[in-house]
Kinemage of the C-alpha trace (Angstrom):
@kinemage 1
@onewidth
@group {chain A} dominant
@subgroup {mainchain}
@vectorlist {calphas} color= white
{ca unk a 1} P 27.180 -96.627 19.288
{ca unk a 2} L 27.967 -95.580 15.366
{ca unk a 3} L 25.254 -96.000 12.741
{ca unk a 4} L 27.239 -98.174 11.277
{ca unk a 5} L 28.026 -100.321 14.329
{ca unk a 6} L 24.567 -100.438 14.945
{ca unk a 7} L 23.502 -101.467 11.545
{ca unk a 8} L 25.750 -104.323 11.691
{ca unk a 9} L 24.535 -105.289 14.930
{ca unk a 10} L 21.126 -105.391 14.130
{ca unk a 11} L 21.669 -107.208 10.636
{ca unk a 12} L 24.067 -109.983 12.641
{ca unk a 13} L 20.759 -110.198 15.342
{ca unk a 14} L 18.639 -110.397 12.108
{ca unk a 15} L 20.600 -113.072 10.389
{ca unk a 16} L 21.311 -115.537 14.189
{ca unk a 17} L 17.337 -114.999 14.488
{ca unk a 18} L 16.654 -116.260 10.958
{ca unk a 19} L 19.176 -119.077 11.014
{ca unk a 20} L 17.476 -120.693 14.532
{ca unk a 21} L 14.206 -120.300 13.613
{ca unk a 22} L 14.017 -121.854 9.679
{ca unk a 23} L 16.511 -124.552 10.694
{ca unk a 24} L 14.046 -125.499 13.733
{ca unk a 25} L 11.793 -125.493 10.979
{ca unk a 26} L 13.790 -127.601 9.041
{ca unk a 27} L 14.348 -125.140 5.996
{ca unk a 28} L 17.164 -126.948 4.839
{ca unk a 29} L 18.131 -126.216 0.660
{ca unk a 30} L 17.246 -122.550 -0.878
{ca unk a 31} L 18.234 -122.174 -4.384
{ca unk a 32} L 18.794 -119.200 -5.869
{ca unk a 33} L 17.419 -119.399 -9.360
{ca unk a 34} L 19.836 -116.820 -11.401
{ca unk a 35} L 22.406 -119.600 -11.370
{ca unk a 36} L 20.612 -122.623 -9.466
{ca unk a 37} L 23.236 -122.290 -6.445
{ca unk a 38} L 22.331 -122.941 -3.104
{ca unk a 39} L 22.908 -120.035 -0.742
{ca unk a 40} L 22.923 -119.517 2.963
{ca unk a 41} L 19.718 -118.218 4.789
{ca unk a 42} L 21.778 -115.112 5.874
{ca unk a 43} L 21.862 -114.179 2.437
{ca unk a 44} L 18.536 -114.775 1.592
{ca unk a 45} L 17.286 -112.741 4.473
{ca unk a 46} L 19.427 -110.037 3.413
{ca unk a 47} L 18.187 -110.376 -0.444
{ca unk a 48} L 14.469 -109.936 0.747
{ca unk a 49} L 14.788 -107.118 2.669
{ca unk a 50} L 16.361 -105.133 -0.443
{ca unk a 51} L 13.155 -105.011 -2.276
{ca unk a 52} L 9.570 -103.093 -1.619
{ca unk a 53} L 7.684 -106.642 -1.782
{ca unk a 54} L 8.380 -109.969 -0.846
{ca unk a 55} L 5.954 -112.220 -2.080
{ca unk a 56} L 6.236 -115.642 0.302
{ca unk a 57} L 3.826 -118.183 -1.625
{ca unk a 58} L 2.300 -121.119 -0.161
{ca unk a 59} L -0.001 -123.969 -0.518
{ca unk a 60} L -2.817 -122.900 1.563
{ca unk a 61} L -3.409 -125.812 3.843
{ca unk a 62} L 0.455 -126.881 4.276
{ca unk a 63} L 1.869 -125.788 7.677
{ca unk a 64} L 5.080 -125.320 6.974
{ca unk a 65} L 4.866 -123.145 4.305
{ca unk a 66} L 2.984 -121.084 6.655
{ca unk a 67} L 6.074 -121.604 9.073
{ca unk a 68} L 8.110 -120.155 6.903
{ca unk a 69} L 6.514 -116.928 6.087
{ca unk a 70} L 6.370 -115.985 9.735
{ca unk a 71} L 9.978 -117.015 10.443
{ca unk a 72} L 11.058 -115.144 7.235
{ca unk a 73} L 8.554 -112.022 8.819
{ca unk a 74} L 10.083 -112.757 12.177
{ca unk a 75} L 14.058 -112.099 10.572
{ca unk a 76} L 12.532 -108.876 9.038
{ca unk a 77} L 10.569 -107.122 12.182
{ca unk a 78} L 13.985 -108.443 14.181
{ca unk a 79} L 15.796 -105.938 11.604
{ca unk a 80} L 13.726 -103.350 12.537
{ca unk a 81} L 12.200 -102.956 9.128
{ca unk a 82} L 9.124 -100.832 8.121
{ca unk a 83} L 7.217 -103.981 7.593
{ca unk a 84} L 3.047 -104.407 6.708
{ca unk a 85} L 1.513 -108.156 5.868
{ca unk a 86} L -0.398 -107.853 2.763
{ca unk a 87} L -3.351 -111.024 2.750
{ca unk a 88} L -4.944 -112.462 -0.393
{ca unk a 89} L -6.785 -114.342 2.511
{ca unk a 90} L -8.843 -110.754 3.295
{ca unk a 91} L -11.017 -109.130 0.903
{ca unk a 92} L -9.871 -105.316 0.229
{ca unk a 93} L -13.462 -103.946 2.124
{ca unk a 94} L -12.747 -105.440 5.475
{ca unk a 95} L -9.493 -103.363 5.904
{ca unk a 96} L -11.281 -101.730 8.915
{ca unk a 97} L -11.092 -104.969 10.904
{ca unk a 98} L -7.646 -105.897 10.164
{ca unk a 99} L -6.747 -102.577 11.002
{ca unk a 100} L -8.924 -102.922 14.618
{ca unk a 101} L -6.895 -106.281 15.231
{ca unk a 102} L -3.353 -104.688 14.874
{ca unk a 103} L -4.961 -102.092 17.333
{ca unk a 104} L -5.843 -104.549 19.866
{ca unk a 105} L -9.417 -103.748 19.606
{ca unk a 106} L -11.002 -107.019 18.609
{ca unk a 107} L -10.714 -110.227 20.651
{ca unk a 108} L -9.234 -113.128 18.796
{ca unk a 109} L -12.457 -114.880 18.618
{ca unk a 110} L -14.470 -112.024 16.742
{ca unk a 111} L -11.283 -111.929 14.381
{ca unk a 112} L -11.827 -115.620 13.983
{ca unk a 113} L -15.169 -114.660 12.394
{ca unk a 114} L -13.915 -112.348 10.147
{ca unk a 115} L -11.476 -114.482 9.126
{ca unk a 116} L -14.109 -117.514 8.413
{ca unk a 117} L -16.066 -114.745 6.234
{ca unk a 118} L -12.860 -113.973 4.066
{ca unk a 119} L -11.208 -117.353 3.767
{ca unk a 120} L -12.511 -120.977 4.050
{ca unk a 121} L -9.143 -122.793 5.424
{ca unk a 122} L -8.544 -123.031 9.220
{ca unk a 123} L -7.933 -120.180 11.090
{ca unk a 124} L -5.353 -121.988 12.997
{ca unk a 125} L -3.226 -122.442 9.945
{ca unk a 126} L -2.592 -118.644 10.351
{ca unk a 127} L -3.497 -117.979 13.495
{ca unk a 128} L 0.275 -117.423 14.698
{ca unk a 129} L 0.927 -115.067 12.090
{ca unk a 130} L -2.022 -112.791 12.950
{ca unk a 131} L -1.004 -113.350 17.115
{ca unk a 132} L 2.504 -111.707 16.001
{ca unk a 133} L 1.225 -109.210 13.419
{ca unk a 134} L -1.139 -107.920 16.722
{ca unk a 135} L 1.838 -108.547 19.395
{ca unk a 136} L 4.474 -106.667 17.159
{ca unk a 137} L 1.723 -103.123 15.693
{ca unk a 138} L 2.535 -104.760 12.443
{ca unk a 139} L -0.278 -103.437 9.927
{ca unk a 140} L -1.984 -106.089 7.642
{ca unk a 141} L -3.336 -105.625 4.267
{ca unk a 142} L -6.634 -106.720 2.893
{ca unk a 143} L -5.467 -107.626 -0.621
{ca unk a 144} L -8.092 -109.740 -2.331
{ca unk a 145} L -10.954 -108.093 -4.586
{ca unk a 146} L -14.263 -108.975 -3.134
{ca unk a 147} L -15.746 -112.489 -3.210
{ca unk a 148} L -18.618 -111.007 -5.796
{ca unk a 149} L -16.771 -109.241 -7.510
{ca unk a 150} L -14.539 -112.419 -8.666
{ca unk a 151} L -18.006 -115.146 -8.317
{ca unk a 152} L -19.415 -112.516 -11.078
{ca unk a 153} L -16.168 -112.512 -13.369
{ca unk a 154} L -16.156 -116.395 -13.097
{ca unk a 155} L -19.701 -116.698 -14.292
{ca unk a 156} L -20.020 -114.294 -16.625
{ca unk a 157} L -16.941 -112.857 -17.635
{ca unk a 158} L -15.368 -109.132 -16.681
{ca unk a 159} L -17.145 -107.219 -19.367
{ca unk a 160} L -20.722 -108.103 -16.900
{ca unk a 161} L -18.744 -105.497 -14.163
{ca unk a 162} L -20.594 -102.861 -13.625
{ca unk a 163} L -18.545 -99.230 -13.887
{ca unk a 164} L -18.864 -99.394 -9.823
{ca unk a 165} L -17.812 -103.068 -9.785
{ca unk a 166} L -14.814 -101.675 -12.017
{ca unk a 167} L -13.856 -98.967 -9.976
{ca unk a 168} L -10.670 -100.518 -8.376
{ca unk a 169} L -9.628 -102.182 -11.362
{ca unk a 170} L -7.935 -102.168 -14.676
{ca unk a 171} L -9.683 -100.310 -17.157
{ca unk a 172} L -9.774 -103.692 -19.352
{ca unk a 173} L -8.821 -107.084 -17.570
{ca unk a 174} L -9.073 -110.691 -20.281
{ca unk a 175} L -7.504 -113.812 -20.055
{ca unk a 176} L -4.134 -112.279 -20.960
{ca unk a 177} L -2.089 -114.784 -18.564
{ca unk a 178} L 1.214 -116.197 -19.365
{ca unk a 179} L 0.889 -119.428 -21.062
{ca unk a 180} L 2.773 -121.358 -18.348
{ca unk a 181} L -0.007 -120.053 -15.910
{ca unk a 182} L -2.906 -120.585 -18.546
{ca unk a 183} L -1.797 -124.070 -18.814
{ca unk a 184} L -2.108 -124.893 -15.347
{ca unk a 185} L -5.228 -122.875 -14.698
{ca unk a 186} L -6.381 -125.075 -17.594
{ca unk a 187} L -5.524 -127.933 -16.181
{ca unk a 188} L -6.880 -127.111 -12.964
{ca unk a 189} L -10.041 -126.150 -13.928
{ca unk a 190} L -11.252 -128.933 -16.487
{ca unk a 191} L -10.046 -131.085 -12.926
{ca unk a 192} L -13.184 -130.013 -11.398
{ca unk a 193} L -15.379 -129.068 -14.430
{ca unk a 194} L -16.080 -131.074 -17.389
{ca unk a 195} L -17.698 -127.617 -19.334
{ca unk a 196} L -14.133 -126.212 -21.138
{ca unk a 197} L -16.638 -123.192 -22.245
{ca unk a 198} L -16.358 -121.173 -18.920
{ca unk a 199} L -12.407 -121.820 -18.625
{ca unk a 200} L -12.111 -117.888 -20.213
{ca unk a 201} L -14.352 -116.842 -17.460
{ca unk a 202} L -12.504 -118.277 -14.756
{ca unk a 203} L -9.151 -117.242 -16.099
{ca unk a 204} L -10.396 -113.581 -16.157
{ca unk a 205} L -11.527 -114.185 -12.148
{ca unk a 206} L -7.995 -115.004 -11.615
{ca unk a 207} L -6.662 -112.029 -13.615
{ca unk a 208} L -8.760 -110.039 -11.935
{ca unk a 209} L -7.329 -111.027 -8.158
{ca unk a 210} L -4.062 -110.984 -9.518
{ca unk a 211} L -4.550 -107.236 -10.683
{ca unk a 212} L -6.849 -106.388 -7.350
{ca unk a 213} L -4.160 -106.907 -5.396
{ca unk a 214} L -1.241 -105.518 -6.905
{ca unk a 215} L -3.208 -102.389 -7.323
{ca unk a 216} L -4.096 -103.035 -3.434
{ca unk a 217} L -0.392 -103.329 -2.733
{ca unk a 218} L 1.010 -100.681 -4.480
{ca unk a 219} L -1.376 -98.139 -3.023
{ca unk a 220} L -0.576 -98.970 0.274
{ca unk a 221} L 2.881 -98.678 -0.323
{ca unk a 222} L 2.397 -94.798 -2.319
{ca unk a 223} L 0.450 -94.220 1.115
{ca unk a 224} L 2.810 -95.439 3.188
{ca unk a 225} L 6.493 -94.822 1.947
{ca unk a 226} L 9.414 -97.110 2.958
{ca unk a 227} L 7.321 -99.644 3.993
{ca unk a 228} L 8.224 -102.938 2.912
{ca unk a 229} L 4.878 -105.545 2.435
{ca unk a 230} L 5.573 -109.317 3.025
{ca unk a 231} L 2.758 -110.617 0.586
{ca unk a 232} L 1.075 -114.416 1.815
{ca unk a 233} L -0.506 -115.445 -1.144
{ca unk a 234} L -0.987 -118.758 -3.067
{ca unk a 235} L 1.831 -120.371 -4.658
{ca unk a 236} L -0.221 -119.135 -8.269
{ca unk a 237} L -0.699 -115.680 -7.156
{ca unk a 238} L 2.940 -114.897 -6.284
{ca unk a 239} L 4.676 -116.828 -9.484
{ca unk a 240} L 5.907 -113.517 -11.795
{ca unk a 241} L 3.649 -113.927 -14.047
{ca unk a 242} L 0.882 -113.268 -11.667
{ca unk a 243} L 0.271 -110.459 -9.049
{ca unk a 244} L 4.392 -109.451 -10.005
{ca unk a 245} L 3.376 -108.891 -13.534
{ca unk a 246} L -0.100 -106.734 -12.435
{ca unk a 247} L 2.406 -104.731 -11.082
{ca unk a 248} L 4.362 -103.837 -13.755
{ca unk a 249} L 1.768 -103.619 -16.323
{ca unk a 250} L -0.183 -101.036 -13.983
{ca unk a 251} L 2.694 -98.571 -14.234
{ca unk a 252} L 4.646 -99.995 -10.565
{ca unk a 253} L 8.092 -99.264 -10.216
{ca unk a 254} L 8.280 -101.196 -7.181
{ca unk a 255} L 10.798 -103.462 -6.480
{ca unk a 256} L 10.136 -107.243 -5.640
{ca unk a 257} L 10.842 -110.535 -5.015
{ca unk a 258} L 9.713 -113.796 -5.261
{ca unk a 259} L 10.122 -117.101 -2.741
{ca unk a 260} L 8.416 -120.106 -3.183
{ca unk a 261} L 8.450 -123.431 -1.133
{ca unk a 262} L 8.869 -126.343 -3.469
{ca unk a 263} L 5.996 -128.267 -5.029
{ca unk a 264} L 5.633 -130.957 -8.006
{ca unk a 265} L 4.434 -128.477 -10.248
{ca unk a 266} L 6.963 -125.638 -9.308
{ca unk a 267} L 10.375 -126.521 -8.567
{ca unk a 268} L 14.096 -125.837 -8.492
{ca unk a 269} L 14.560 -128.595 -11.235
{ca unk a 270} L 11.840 -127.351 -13.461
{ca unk a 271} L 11.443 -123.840 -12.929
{ca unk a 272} L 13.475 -120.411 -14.056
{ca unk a 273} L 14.154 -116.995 -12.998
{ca unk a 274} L 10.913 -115.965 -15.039
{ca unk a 275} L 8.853 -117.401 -12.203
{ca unk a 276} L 10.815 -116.762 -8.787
{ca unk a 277} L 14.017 -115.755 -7.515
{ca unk a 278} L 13.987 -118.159 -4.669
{ca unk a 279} L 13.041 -122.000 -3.893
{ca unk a 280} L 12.812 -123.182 -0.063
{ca unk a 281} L 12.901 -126.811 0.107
{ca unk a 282} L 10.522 -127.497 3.537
């Protein structure tokens, strides 16, 4: 068989698998946000898999968005893409473990426990994506910047880092946010705390994850050329102006985009190409 016959054998296997599986789903309208068209999932499988990163956001505790990231991750292994999972729900220093899991090393209960250490949702919310991550040698990415790390930036702001604390960071990280993202952080946070003083602190916790893990990413990616990364993060984390815009200030020339399920505060009505490229409507 020609390259070419094969490539187009593979990509028409690719596009069949991704068709079945988000329509079982029920992954219905996708709007493409340059000109607020709807477009077919064949195309947006094949727009994904022409960038370095794909950042898939979510609301944390909503099945189907975590339905869709796998079926999307499904499409792409299906392609035979270079593929790695990069987590925001894994702290950066338990890499080892993730890496032990992919190598069928650890039994699903002891990763489990790691898991409940890193993230406070239900395993089983994820637990398919890890089981085909393992099944497939797919490698996954500890993203997030330690839990101390952030607790300390949230109560006392990122000048209290220590020059060890700071190693794996920006030289200089403030509250320097878009104001589309400030005003929702601000929103969010005077929600569940009546003190407006500490809002800088916690906005310089979230700048800090935000540029943790796009420094996370890209390394992984200078380490590991050709690989594409499939990033699960929160719906916050993965708008442009968050862990895309880390990127580009730290000097990244990778290429990325962005998909987000709909929610009330970020949709295809309300919403422009300077937040995501794609809206699934679950």
């Amino acid at each position: 068989m020609s390259t070419t016959l094969r490539f187009f054998t593979m990509l028409t296997m690719l596009l069949v698998s991704l068709t079945s599986t988000l329509q079982a789903h029920g992954h219905t309208v996708i709007t493409r946000m340059s000109d607020r068209q709807n477009v077919s999932l064949p195309y947006l499988a094949a727009s994904a898999g022409d960038s370095d990163v794909i950042l898939i956001g979510e609301v944390h505790d909503n099945k189907d968005h975590h339905d869709m990231q796998l079926d999307l991750i499904r499409s792409l292994s299906a392609n035979d893409v270079q593929l790695a999972i990069g987590l925001e729900m894994i702290q950066a220093d338990n890499q080892q473990q993730l890496d032990e899991w992919i190598a069928g090393k650890m039994s699903e209960k002891t990763m489990q426990a790691v898991f409940a250490r890193n993230w406070s949702l239900d395993w089983h919310m994820y637990r398919e994506i890890f089981i085909f991550a393992r099944d497939n040698h797919i490698p996954m990415v500890a993203l997030n910047v330690p839990i101390d790390i952030v607790r300390k930036v949230s109560r006392q702001g990122f000048a209290s880092l220590t020059p060890e604390e700071r190693r794996d960071l920006p030289e200089g990280t403030s509250c320097d946010l878009r104001n589309p993202q400030v005003a929702f952080l601000r929103k969010s946070f005077l929600r569940h705390a009546k003190d407006g003083k500490m809002f800088n602190y916690f906005c310089e916790a979230q700048t800090v994850r935000n540029s943790g893990m796009a420094i996370n990413m890209a390394r992984y990616v200078q380490k590991h050329p050709g690989t594409k990364v499939v990033v699960l993060t929160g719906i916050w984390h993965a708008v442009k102006y968050a862990i895309p815009d880390q990127l580009e200030r730290n000097g990244s020339k990778l290429s990325y985009q962005v998909i987000l399920p709909e929610t009330p505060e970020l949709n295809s009505g309300n919403t422009t190409t300077n937040e995501v490229d794609y809206m699934v409507e679950l």
